[in-house]
C-alpha positions as a printed NumPy array, in Angstrom:
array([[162.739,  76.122,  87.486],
       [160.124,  78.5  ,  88.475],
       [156.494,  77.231,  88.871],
       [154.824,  80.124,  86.973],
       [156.969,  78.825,  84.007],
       [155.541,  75.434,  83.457],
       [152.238,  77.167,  82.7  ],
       [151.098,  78.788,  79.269],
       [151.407,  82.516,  79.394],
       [147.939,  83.127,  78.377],
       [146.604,  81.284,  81.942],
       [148.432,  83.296,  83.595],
       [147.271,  86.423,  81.99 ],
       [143.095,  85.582,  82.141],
       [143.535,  84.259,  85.734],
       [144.539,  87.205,  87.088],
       [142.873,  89.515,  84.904],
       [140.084,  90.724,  87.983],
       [136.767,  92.554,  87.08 ],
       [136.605,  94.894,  84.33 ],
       [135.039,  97.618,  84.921],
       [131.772,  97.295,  82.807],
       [131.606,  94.327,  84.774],
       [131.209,  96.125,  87.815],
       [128.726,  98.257,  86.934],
       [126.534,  96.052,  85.363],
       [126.332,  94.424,  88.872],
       [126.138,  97.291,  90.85 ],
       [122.82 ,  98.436,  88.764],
       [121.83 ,  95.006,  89.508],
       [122.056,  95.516,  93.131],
       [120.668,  98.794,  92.828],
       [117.247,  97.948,  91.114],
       [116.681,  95.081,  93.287],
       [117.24 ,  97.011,  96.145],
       [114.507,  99.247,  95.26 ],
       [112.048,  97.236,  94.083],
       [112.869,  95.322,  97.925],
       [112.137,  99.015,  99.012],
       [108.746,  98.997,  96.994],
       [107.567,  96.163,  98.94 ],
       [108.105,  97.117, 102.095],
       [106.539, 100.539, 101.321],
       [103.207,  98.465,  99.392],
       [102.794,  96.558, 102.6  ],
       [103.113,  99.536, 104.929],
       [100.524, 101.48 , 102.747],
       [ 98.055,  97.977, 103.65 ],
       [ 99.003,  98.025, 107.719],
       [ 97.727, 101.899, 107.561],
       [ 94.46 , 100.561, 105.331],
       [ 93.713,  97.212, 107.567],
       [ 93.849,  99.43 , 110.696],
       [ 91.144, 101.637, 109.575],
       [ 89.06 ,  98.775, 108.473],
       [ 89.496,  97.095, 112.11 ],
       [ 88.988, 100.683, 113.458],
       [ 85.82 , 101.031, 111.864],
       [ 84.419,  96.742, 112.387],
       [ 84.91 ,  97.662, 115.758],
       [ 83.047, 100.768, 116.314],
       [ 80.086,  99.113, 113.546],
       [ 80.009,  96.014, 115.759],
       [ 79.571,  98.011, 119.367],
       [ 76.378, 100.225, 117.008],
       [ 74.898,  96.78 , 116.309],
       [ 75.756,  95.614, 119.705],
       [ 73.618,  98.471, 121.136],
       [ 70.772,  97.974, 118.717],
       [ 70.508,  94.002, 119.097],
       [ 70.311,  94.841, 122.888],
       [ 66.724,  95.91 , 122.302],
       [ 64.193,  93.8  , 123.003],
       [ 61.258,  96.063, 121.237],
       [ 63.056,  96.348, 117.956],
       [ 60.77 ,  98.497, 115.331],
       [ 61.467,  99.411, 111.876],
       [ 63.282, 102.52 , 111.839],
       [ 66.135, 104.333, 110.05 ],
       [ 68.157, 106.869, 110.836],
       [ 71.348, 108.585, 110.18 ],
       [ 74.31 , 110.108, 112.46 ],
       [ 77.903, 111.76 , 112.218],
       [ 80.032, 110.496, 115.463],
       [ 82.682, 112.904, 116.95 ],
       [ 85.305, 110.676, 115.357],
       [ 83.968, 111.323, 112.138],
       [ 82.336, 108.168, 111.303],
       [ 78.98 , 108.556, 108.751],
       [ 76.591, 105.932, 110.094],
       [ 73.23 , 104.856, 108.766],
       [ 71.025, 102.104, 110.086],
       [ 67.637, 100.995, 108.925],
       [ 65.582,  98.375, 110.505],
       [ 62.982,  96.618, 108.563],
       [ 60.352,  93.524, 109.185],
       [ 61.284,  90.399, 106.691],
       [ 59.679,  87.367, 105.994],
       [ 55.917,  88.606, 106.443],
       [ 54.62 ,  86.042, 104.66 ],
       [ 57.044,  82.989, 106.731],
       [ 56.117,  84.474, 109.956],
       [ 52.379,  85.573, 110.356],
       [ 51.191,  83.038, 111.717],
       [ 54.629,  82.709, 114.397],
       [ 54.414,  84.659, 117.916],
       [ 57.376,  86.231, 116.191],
       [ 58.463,  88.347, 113.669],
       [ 61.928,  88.625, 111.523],
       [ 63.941,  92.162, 112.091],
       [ 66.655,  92.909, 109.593],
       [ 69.223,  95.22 , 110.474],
       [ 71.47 ,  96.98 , 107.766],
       [ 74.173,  99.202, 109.089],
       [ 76.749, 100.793, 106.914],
       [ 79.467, 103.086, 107.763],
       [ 81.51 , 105.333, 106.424],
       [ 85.146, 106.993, 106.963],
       [ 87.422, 109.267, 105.259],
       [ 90.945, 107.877, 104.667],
       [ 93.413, 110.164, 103.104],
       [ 91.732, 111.021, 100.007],
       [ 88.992, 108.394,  99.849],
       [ 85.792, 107.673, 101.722],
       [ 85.554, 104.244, 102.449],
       [ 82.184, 102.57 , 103.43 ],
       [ 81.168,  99.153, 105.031],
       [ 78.147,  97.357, 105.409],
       [ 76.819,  95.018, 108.18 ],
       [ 73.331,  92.72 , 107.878],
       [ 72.138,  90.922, 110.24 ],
       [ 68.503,  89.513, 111.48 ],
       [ 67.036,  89.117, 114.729],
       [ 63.514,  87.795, 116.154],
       [ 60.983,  89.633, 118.229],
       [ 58.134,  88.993, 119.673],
       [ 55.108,  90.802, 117.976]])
């Protein structure tokens, strides 16, 4: 007797049946929209590399300005404005704080506020640095 036989004919039938063809599809468009929304990611985080390098780009280059004016000891209020060869927009004005907390100190309170801006693509993109420093009067 033959193995197959000792089975019911409809077990047979459904077990080797396979993948209809709807079946197939419907998985393959699946695979397909989850591939590109995996795509979308990886383009969304390239998109923030190119953005966060700017950004470091420009801390760097508003960190060696403030570098430069911390350096002097005879800080003065002052503002003033400048384009860079690189294209960077900077503006920087120096003002005395804290009158009132300091005249009767050998020193007074500087602020510094230095902002910079950049063009990226389409957009100008701007950041600001404050800081303080003491001088002697």
């Amino acid at each position: 007797m033959n193995e197959l036989s000792s089975y019911p004919k409809h077990t047979i039938r459904n077990s080797q049946r396979g993948f209809t063809l709807i079946e197939i599809l419907a998985s393959l468009a699946i695979l397909s929209i989850s591939l590109v929304v995996i795509l979308q990611l990886f383009s969304i985080n390239l998109k923030g590399i190119t953005v966060s390098d700017g950004y470091v780009d420009t801390v760097m280059k508003a960190e060696s300005v403030m570098r430069n004016i911390l350096d002097d000891e005879k800080l003065e209020e002052k503002s003033w404005s400048e384009t860079t060869e690189d294209g960077y927009g900077i503006d920087v004005s120096i003002t005395e704080t804290e009158n009132e907390r300091t005249e009767n100190l050998m020193v007074k309170l500087m602020e510094i506020d230095l902002s910079i801006r950049w063009q990226e693509g389409m957009k100008e993109r701007k950041l600001t640095l404050k800081t303080m420093k003491t001088v002697a009067k």
